[in-house]
C-alpha positions in Angstrom: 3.8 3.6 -12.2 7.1 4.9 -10.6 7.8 7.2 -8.6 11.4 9.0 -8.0 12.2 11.2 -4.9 14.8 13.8 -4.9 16.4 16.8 -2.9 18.1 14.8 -0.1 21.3 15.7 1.3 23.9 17.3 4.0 23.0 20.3 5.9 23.7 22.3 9.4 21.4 21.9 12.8 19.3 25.0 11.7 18.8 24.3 8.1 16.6 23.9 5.9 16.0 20.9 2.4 13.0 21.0 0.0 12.3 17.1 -1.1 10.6 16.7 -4.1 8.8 13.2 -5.6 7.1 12.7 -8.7 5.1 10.2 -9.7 4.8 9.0 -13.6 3.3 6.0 -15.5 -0.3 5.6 -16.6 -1.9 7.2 -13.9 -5.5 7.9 -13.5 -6.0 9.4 -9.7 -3.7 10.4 -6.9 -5.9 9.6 -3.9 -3.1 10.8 -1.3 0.6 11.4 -0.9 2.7 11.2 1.8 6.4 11.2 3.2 8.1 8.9 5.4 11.0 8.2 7.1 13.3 5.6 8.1 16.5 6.8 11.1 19.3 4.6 11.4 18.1 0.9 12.9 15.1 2.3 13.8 11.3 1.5 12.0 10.1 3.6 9.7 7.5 6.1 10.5 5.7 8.5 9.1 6.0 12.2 8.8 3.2 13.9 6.8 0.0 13.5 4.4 -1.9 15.4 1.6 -4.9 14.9 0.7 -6.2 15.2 -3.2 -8.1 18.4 -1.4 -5.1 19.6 0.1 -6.1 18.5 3.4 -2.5 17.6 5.9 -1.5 16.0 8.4 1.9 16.2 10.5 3.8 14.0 12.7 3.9 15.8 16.1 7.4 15.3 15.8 7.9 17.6 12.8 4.7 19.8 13.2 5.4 23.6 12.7 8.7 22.9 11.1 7.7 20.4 7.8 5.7 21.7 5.1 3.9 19.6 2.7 2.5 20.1 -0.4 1.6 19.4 -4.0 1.0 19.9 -7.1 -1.6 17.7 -8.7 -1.3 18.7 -12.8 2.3 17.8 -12.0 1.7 14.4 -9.8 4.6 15.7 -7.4 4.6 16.5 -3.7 7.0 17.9 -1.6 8.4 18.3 1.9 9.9 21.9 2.8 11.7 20.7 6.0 13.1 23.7 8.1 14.6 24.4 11.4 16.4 20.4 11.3 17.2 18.6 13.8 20.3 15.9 14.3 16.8 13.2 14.9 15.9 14.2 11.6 18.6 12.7 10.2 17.0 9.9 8.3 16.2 8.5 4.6 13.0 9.9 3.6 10.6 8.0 1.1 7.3 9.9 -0.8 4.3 7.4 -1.0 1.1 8.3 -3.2 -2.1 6.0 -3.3 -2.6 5.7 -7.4 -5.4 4.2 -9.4 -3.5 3.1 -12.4 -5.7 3.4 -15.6 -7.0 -0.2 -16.1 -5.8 -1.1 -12.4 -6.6 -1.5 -8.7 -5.7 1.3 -6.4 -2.6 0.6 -4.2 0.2 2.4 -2.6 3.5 3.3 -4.4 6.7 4.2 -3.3 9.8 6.4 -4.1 13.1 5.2 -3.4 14.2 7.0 -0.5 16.7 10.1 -0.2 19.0 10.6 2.5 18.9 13.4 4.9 22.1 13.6 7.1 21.7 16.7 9.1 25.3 17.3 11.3 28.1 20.4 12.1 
């Protein structure tokens, strides 16, 4: 199972980036998917959660600005992030909870894409 993030990048106080992360591999359920993030020599924390309902959960941090969301046929989630902030400014990582086909459940992660938000 692997699973690759993208939509990262440079954009103006204000703006506005949709992150995308699929998972592939032999995969037989998604139990949850989630984005994180990890600021400049800081910890990393985390900034949202779907559930395989639909259910989410925010950060208060982010909360009325992030969107997440999914699309299960496609094992992808994404992170509309609007209104950024400079403290947004951060590399962002997707992580799903997957029951590989013949395996245990565990969590998976993407490899991070950056999110530099500056004039």
């Amino acid at each position: 199972v692997q699973l690759q993030a993208f939509g990262g990048g440079l954009v103006q106080p204000g703006g506005s980036l949709r992150l995308s992360c699929a998972a592939s591999g032999r995969i037989s359920s998604i139990n949850a998917m989630g984005w994180y993030r990890q600021a400049p020599g800081k910890q990393r924390e985390w900034v949202a959660t779907i559930s395989s309902a639909g259910s989410t959960v925010y950060a208060d941090s982010v909360k009325g600005r992030f969107t997440i969301s999914s699309d299960n046929a496609k094992n992808t989630v994404y992170l509309q992030t609007n209104s950024l902030k400079p403290e947004d400014t951060a590399v962002y990582y997707c992580n799903m909870r997957i029951t590989p086909w013949g395996g245990l459940t565990n969590n998976y992660w993407g490899q991070g894409t950056l999110v530099t938000v500056s004039s």
